[in-house]
C-alpha positions as CSV (number, residue, x, y, z in Angstrom):
1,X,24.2,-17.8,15.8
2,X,20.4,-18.0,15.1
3,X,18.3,-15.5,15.1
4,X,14.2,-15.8,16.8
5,X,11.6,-13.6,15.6
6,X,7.6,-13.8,16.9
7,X,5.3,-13.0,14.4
8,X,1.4,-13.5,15.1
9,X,2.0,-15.3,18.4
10,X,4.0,-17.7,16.0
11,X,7.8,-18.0,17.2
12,X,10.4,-18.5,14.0
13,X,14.4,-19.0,14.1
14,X,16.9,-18.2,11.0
15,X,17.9,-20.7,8.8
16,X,20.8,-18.6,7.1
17,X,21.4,-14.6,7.1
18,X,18.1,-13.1,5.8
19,X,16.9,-9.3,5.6
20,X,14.0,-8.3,4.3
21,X,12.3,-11.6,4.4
22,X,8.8,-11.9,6.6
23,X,8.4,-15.1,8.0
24,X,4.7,-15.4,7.4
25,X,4.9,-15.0,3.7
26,X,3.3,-18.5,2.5
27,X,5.8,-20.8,0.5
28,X,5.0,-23.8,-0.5
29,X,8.6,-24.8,-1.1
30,X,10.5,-24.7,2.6
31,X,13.9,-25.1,0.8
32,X,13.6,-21.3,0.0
33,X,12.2,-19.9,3.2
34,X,14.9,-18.8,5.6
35,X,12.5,-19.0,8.4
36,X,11.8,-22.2,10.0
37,X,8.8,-22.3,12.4
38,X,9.4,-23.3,15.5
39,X,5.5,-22.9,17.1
40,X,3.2,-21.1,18.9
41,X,4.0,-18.7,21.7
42,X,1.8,-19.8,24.6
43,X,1.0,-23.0,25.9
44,X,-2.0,-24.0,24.1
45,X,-1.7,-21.3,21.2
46,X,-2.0,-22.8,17.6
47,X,0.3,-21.8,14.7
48,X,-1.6,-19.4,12.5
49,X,-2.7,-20.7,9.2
50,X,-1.0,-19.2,6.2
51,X,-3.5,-19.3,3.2
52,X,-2.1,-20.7,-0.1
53,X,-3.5,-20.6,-3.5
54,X,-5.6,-23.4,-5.0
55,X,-4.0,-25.0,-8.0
56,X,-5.3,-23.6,-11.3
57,X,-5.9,-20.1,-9.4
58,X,-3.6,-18.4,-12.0
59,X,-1.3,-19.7,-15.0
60,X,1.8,-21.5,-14.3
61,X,4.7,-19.5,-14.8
62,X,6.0,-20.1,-18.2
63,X,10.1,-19.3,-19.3
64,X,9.1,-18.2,-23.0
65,X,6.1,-16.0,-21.9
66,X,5.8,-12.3,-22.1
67,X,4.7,-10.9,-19.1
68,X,3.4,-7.4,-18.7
69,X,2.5,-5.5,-15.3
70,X,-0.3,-6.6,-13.4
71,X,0.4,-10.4,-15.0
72,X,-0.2,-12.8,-12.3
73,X,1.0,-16.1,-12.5
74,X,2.2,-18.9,-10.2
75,X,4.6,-21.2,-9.3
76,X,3.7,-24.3,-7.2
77,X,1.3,-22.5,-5.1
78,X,2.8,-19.2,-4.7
79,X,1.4,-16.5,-6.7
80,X,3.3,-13.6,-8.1
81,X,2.1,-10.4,-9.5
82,X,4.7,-9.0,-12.6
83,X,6.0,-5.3,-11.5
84,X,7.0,-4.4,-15.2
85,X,7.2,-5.9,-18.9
86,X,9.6,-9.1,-18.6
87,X,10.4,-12.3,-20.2
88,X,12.5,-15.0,-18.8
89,X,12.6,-13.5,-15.3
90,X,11.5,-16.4,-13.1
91,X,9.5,-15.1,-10.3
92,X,11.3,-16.9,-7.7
93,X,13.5,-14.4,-7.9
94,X,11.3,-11.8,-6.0
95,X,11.6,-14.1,-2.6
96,X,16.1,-13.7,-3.5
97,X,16.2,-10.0,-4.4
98,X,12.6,-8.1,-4.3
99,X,14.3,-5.0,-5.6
100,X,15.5,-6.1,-9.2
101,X,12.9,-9.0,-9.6
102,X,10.2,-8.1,-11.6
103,X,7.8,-10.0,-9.9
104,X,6.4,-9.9,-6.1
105,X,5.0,-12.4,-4.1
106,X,1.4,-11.9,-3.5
107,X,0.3,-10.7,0.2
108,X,-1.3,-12.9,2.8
109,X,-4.5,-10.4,2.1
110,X,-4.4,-10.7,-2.1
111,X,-4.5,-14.4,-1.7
112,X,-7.4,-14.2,1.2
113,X,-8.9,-12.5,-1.5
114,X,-8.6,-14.6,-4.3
115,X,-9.9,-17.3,-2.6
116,X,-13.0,-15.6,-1.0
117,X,-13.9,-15.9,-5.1
């Protein structure tokens, strides 16, 4: 059974069981989204643009790195901001389990930041 969800006048359906997951978080990889966006609400209405980071914004994230809180890094064009000391903790972890990761995604608004730089 899917599941529909309307977020900004955008209308998205579950790909697998998800909780916790916003829709309009921006991924750059779909494979890990369990959203998939079906369109706009109303006739006429155009899907919101998600802002991504530009490449270079941040360090890649590397496996051998110490990170400490505050660290922000990215992977692909997602950017993640470490919650606590860690090394070997890939970020993509925060999009599985947000709770134990110690990384989170950055917000629509820190990346509208960013680039406003």
């Amino acid at each position: 059974m899917s599941n529909y969800l309307m977020v900004v006048h955008n209308v998205y359906q579950t790909k697998w069981w998800t909780r916790g997951d916003e829709p309009n978080v921006p991924l750059t990889n779909s494979d890990v989204n369990p959203w998939v966006l079906l369109g706009p609400v109303l006739k006429g209405e155009k899907p919101v643009s998600i802002p991504v980071l530009k490449d270079g914004t941040y360090e890649s994230w590397g496996n051998e790195k110490v990170y400490k809180a505050g660290d922000h890094v990215m992977v692909r064009s997602n950017g993640y901001v470490a919650k606590w000391w860690n090394q070997g903790e890939t970020p993509e972890k925060a999009i599985i389990n947000p709770n134990d990761s110690p990384w989170r995604q950055m917000t629509e608004s820190e990346i509208i930041e960013v680039l406003k730089k």
